[in-house]
VEXDREN-2710 file (C-alpha; in Angstrom, 1 decimal):
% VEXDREN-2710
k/r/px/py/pz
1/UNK/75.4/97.3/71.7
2/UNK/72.5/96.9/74.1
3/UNK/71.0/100.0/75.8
4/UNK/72.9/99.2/79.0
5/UNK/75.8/99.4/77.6
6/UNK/75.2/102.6/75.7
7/UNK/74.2/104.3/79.2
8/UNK/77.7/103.1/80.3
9/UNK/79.8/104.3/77.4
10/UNK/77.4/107.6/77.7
11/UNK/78.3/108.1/81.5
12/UNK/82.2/107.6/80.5
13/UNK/82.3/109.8/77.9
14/UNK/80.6/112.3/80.2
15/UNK/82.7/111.5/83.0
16/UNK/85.8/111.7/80.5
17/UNK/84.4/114.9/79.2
18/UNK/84.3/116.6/82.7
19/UNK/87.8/115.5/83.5
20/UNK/89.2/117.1/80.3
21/UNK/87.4/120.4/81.5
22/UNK/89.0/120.2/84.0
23/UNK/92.7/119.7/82.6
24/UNK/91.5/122.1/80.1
25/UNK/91.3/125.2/82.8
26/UNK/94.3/123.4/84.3
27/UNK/96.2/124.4/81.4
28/UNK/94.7/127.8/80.9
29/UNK/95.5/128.9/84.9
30/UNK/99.1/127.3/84.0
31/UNK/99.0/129.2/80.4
32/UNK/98.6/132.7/82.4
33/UNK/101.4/131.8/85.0
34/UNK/103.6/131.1/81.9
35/UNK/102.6/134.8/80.5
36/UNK/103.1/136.4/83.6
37/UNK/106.6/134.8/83.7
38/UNK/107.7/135.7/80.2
39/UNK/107.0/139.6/81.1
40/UNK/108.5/139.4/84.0
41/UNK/111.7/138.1/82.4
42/UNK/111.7/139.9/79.6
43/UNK/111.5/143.4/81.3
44/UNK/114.2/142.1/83.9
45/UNK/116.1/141.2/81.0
46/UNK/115.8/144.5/79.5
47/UNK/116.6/146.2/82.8
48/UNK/119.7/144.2/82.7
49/UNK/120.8/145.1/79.5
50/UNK/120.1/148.6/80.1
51/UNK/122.0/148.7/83.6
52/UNK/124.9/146.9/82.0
53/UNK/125.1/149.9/79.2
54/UNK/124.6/152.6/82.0
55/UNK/128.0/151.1/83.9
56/UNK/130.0/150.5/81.3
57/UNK/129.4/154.1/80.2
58/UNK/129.8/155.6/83.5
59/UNK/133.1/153.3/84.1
60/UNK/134.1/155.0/80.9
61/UNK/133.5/158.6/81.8
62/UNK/135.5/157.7/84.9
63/UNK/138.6/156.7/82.9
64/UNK/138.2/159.6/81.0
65/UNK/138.3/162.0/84.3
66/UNK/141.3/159.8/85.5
67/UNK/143.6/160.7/82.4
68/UNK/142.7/164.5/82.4
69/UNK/143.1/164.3/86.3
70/UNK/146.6/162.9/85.6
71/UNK/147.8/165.2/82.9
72/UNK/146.5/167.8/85.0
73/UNK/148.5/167.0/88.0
74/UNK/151.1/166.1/85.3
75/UNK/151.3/169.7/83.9
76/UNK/151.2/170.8/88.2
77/UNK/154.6/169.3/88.8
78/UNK/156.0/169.6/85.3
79/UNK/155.0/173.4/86.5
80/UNK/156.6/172.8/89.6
81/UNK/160.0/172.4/88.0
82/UNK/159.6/175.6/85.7
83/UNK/158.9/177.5/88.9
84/UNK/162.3/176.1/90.5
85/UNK/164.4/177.4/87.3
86/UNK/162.1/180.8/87.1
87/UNK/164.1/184.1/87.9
88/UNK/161.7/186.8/86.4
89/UNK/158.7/187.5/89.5
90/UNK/156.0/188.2/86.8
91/UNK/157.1/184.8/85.6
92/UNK/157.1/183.2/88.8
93/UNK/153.5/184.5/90.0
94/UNK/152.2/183.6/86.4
95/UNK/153.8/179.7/87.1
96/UNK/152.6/179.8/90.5
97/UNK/148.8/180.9/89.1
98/UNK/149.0/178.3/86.8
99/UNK/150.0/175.4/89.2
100/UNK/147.0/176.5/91.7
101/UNK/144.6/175.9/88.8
102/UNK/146.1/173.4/87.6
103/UNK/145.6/171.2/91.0
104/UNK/141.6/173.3/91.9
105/UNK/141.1/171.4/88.4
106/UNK/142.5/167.8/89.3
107/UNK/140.6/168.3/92.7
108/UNK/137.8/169.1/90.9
109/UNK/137.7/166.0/88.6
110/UNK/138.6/163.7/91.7
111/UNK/135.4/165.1/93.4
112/UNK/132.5/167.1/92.1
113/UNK/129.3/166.5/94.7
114/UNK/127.4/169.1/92.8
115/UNK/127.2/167.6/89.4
116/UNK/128.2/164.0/90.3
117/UNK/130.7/163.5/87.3
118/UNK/134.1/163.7/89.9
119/UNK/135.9/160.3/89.7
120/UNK/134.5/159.7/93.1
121/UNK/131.1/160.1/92.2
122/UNK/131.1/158.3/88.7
123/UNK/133.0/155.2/90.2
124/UNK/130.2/155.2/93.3
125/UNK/127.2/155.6/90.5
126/UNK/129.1/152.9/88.1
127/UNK/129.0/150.2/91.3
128/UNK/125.6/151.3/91.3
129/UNK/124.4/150.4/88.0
130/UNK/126.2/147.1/88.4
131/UNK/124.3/145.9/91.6
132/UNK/121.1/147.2/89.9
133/UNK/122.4/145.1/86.6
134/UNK/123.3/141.7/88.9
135/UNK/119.8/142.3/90.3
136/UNK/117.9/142.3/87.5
137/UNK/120.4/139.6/86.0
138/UNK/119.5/137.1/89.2
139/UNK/115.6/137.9/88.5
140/UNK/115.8/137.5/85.1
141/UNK/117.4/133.2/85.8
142/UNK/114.2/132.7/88.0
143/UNK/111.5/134.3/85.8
144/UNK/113.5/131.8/83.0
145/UNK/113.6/128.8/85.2
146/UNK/109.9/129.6/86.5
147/UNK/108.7/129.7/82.4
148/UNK/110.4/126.6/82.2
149/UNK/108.4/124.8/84.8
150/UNK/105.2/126.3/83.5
151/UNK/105.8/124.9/79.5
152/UNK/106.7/121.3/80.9
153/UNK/103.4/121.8/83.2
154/UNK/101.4/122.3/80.4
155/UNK/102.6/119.5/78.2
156/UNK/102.3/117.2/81.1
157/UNK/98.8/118.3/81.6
158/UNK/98.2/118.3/77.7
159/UNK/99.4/114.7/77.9
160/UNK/96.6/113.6/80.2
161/UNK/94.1/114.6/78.2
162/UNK/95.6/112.2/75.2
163/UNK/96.7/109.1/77.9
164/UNK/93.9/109.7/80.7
165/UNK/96.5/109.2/82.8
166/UNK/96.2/111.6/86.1
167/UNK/99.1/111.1/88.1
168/UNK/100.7/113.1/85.1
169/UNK/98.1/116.4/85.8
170/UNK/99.2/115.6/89.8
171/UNK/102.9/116.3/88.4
172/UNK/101.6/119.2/86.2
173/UNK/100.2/120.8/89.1
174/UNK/103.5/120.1/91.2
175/UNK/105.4/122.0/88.8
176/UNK/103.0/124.7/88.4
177/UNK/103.6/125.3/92.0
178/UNK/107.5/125.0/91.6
179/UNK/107.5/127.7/88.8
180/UNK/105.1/130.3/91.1
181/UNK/107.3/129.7/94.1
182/UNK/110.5/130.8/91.8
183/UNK/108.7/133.3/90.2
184/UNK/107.8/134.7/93.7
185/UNK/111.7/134.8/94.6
186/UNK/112.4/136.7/91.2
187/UNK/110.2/139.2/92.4
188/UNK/111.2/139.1/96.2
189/UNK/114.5/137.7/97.0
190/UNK/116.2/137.0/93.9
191/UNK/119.8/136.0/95.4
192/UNK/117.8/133.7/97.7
193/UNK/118.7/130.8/94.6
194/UNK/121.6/131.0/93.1
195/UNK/121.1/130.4/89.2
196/UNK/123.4/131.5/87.4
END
C-alpha cells in the first residue's frame, strides 16, 4: 500500500469515525427521549390503574347506599300500612316517629353534601374517577406509541453505524421527531389521537 493510499484510507477512517460520533450522540439524544417516555407511561399507567380502583370502589359504596336507601324507604311504606291498621294513639305517634326517620334517613343517603358519601355525591365523584382514569388511559397509548418510535429510531440509527448507510439515520431522526410530537400530545391534549 503506497503512502497515498494510506493518507486516503487514514482520512476515511477519520471521516467514518466522525460520522459514527455523530450517530453515536444521535442515539444517546434518542436514548433519553425513550426514558423520558417510559416514565411518562408508566406513571400514567399507574394513575390509571389507581383511578380505575378508586371508581369501581366508589360505584360500589353507591350501590351499597342504594339498597339501604331502598330498604329504608321499604320499612317507610311497609310503616305506612301499620299506621293505616293502628288504633292505639301511643302506637300511632310511635309509627308515625318511626316513618319520619325512616325517610330523614333515605333522604340522607340520597344526598349528603357535607360528607360527600349521599348517592348523589358518590355517583358524581365515581364519574369523576373515571374521566381522570380515561385520561390517564389516553396518555398512557401515546407515551407507548411515542416509546415505540424512539426504540425503532435507535435501531435504525444503530443500523447506520454497521451499513454506513445515512438515509437510514435521516429516517431515525424522522421518527425521533414523530415520537416527541406524540409524547407532547400525551402530556397536552391526549384525546387529540385517538389510540386506543
Amino acid at each position: 500500500m503506497s503512502a497515498h493510499e494510506s493518507m486516503e484510507h487514514a482520512e476515511h477512517a477519520e471521516h467514518a469515525s466522525g460520522s459514527n460520533k455523530k450517530i453515536a450522540l444521535l442515539i444517546a439524544v434518542i436514548a433519553l427521549f425513550l426514558a423520558l417516555s417510559e416514565t411518562l407511561g408508566k406513571g400514567a399507567q399507574t394513575e390509571s390503574i389507581s383511578k380505575n380502583v378508586e371508581a369501581s370502589n366508589l360505584w360500589a359504596f353507591f350501590q351499597a347506599k342504594s339498597i339501604r336507601r331502598t330498604a329504608v324507604q321499604t320499612a317507610a311504606e311497609q310503616g305506612k300500612l301499620t299506621l293505616a291498621t293502628a288504633t292505639d294513639d301511643a302506637a300511632r305517634a310511635a309509627i308515625q316517629k318511626q316513618i319520619e326517620d325512616w325517610q330523614k334517613t333515605a333522604a340522607r343517603y340520597r344526598s349528603e353534601p357535607e360528607t360527600g358519601e349521599g348517592t348523589e355525591q358518590l355517583a358524581a365523584r365515581a364519574k369523576h374517577a373515571e374521566h381522570e382514569r380515561d385520561e390517564a388511559t389516553a396518555k398512557y397509548h401515546h407515551f407507548e406509541i411515542a416509546s415505540a418510535a424512539f426504540q425503532i429510531a435507535i435501531v435504525l440509527a444503530s443500523a447506520t453505524i454497521i451499513t454506513g448507510i445515512l438515509a437510514l439515520a435521516w429516517v431515525s431522526g424522522l421518527l425521533t421527531l414523530a415520537g416527541i410530537v406524540v409524547t407532547a400530545f400525551g402530556l397536552y391534549a391526549p384525546h387529540v389521537l385517538h389510540l386506543h
